[in-house]
N, C-alpha and C positions, 0 to 999 in steps of 0.2 A: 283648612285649605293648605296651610303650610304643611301641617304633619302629612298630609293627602300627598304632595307633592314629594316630599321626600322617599316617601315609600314607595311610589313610582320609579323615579330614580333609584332608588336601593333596589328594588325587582330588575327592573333594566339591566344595571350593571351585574347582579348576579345572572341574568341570564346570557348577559355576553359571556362573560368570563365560561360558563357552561358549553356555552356553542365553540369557543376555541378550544375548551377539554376536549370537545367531542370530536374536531376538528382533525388537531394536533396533540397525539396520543406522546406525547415526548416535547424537552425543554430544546433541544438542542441536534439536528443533523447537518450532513453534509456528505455531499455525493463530490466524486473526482474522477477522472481518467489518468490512469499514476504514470504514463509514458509522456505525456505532456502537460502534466500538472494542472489540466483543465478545469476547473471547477465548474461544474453541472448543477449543484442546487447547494443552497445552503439557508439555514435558519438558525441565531445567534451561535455561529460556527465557531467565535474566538471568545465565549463565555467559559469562565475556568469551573469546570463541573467534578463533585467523584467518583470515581471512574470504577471504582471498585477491581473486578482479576482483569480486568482490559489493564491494570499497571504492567501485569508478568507477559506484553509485549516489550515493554522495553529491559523487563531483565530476560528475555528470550534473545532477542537482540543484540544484550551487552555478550551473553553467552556464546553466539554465533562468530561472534566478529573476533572474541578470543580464540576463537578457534582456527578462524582465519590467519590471525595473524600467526598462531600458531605456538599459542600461553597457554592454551587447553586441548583435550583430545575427545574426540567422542569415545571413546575407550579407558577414557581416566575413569580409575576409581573414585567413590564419593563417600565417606563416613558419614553415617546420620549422626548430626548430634543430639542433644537432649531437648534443646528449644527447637529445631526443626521437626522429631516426632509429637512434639505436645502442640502442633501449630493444630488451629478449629480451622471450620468449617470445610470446603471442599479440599479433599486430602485419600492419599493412595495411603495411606496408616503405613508409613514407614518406622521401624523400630530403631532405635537407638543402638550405636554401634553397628547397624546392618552395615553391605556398602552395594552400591549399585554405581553401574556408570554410565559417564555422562548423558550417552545418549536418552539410557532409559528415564531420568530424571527429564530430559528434554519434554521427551512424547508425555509424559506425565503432566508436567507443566502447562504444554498446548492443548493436548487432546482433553485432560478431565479438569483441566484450569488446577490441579493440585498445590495449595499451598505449600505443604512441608516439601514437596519439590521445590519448588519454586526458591525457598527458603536453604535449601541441601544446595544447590548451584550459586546463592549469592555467598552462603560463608565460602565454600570453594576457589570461588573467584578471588572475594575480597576481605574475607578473615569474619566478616562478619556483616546482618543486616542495614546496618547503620554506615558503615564505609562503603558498604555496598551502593545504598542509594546516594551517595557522595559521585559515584562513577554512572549513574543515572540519569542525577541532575547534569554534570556533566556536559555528558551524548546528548542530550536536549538540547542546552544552549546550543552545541556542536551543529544541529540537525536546524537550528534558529524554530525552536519550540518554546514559543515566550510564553504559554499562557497553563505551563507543568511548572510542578512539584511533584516530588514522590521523595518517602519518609520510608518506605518500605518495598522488598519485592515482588509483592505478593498482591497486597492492595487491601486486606481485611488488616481496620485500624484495632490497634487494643483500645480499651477503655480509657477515654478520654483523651486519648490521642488525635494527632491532626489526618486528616484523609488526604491520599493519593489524587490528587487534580490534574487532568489536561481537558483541554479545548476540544470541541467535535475534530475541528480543523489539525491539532495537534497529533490525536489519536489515529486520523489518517495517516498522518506524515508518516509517523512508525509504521504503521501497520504495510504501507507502501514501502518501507525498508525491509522489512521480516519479510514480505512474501519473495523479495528477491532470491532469498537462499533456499535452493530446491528441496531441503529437507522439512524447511519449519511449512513450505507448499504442500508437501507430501503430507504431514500431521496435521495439517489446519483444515485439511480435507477429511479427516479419518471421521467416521459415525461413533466408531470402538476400537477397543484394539486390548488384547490382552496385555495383564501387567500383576506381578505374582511377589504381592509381597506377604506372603503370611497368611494373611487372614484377607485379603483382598486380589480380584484374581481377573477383572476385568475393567479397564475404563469406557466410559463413556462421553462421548461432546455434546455438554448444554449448547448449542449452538443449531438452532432448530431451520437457521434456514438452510443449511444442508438439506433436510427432508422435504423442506416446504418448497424449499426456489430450485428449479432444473438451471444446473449450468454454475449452480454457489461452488466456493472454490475455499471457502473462511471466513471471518478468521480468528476471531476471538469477542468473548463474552462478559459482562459482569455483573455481579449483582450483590447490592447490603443493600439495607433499608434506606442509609442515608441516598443513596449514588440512584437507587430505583434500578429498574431493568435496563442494561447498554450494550449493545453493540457492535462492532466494527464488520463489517463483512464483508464480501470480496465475491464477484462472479463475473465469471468468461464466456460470452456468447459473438458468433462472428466474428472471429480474430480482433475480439476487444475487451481487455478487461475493464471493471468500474470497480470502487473503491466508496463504501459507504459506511457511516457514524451515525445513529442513535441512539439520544443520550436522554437519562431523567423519565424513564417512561414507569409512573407508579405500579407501585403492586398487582392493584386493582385492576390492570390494563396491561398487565404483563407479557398473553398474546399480541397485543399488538404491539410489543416492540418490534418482535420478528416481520408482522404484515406492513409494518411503516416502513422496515426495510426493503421488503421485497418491491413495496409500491414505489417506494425512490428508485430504485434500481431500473427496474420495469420503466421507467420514465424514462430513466437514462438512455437505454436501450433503443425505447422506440424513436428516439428525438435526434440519436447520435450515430456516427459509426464511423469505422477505421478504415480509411480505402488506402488500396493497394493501386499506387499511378506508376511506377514500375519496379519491372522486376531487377534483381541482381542479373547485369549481365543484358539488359534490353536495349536494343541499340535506338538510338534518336534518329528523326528523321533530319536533324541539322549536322552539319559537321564540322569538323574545327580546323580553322586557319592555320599552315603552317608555312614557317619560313624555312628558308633555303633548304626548302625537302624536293626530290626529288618527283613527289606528288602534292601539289598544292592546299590538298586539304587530304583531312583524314576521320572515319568514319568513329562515331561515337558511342560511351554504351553506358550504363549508370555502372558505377562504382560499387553501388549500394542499391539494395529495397528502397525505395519512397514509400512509406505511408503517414499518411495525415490524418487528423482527426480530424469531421466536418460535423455539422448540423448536414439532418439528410437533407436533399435537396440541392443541399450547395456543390455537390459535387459535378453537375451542370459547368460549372464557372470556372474549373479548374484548368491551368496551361502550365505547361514545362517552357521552358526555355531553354539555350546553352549559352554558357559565357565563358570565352575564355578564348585562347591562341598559344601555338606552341613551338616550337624553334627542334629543328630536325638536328642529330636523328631521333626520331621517337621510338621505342618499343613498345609491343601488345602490353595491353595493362597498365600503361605510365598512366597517370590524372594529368589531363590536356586543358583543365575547365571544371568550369562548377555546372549544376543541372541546377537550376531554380525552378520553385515549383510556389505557382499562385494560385490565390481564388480572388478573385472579384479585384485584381489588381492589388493583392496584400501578399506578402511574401508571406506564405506556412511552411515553408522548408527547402532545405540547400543538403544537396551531397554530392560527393566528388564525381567527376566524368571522365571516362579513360578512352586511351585507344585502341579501336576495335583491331587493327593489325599493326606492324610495322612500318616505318618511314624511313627512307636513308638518306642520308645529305645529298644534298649535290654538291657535285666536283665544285671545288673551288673555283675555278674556270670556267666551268658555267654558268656562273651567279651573273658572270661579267656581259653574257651573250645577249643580244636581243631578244 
């Protein structure tokens, strides 16, 4: 009877554990809206997982921002060294001594995930792999990305070395940085894209929800055996983008990492979206208090677009307000007030309110009049 019992319980619990494989084709996601940092869904989103070429976001990232600041050029030339043409697995076969620049290293990097890219832009940067992820780790903490490490730029470990790690939750954070710079937007979209080095003369993006999801936008992929299939993708529908992480999804089940994403997304979508409560330039129906003007009040107009993220539905509940008063004279354009903007009595957003025309003082000597 004992042994009977146990063997029930042992059935049992393998067949839960089965019904959550079947369930949850992945260890780890997380859906966002990256203009309000809204978090949409999430399943153990700050577990530190390997990430495998989803690390060559943040050396795309460190890449960008040099550029910005203006230590790098898209038109710098790049030496291949000798340990960046001998880098495995996904790779544009760059030769030793070649040189290519920056840019094309870039699209390399995003578009076919190429390590020895990836690998030719960190010694560039940083003299070498290992200083390189020193400037990594880094932007991480900088980014408050507590739940990374990266050993490499690349994200495939050598033998016996330690793996590249971030959080579902982490790999967004980046990922919502890179898409800000219109170029890595441009690459992280591409299906293909020519690329001629030698004996290699075309890339391709593992990145399947391009083809599968209408409206995907990116943004980056990974995969080793340890890390399983992951990741990060990014889609624009009705003036809103989402921002989603899937991570750990076995071999075996490699399809569905891409259909786990599109199913998060596809959630997001239907449950959310971006309203537009005014325009730049929309005048209120309130207007704003002025002192010693010549006209006692003066007409108002949003400074700014208003848009808010809601749960559908809630946008029923929404009300602007004006607050504010202003002291003559005014000119068109000056901010007189703020426009507040609620739902359900919660403040979701504030932007500045101006004057729709001009105000002139009044005479001195009339202030004093009845």
């Amino acid at each position: 009877m004992k042994r009977s019992l146990i063997l029930v319980l042992t059935l049992l619990t393998v067949s839960a554990a089965l019904a959550q494989d079947k369930s949850d084709p992945y260890i780890a996601a997380f859906l966002i809206e990256p203009t309000t940092k809204s978090i949409l869904f999430e399943k153990n989103s700050h577990q530190p997982l390997p990430v495998a070429s989803m690390t060559k976001m943040m050396t795309l990232l460190i890449a960008m921002e040099k550029i910005k600041e203006g230590e790098l050029a898209l038109d710098t030339q790049v030496t291949v060294s000798a340990r960046a043409s001998k880098m495995g697995g996904s790779q544009v076969y760059l030769k030793q001594g070649a040189q290519f620049p920056v840019r094309d290293l870039l699209a390399a990097t995003m578009i076919h995930s190429a390590n020895d890219a990836a690998t030719a832009l960190a010694e560039q940067i940083a003299g070498s792999n290992e200083s390189f992820a020193q400037l990594m780790n880094q932007r991480a903490a900088e980014l408050g990305m507590k739940e990374s490490k990266f050993y490499t730029p690349h994200g495939l470990p050598g033998f016996g070395e330690p793996e590249d790690v971030m959080s579902a939750y982490d790999a967004a954070m980046v990922g919502v940085e890179l898409m800000k710079f219109p170029l890595m937007a441009e690459f992280a979209a591409m299906q293909d894209m020519p690329f001629k080095s030698g004996t290699f003369e075309k890339m391709y993006n593992p990145n399947h929800l391009l083809k599968i999801y209408p409206g995907a936008t990116g943004i980056k992929t990974g995969f080793h055996v340890k890390a399983g299939f992951c990741v990060t993708g990014s889609a624009r529908k009705n003036n809103m983008d989402l921002v989603v992480v899937v991570m750990g999804t076995p071999p075996s089940r490699k399809r569905e990492n891409f259909t786990a994403a599109a199913e998060i997304l596809t959630q997001g979508f239907n449950n959310y979206k971006m309203v537009e409560v005014l325009k730049k330039g929309q005048r209120l129906d309130q207007a704003a208090v002025v002192k010693n003007g010549q006209s006692k009040t003066v007409a108002v107009e949003a400074g700014s677009a208003v848009h808010v993220f809601l749960k559908r539905g809630e946008e029923k509940n929404i009300e602007t307000t004006f607050m504010g008063e202003s002291v003559a004279p005014i000119r068109k354009g000056q901010a007189v007030g703020s426009i507040v903007v609620k739902s359900a009595g919660k403040t979701i957003g504030k932007v500045p309110a101006v004057a729709s025309v001009d105000v002139e003082a009044q005479p001195w000597w009339k202030r004093w009049l009845p």
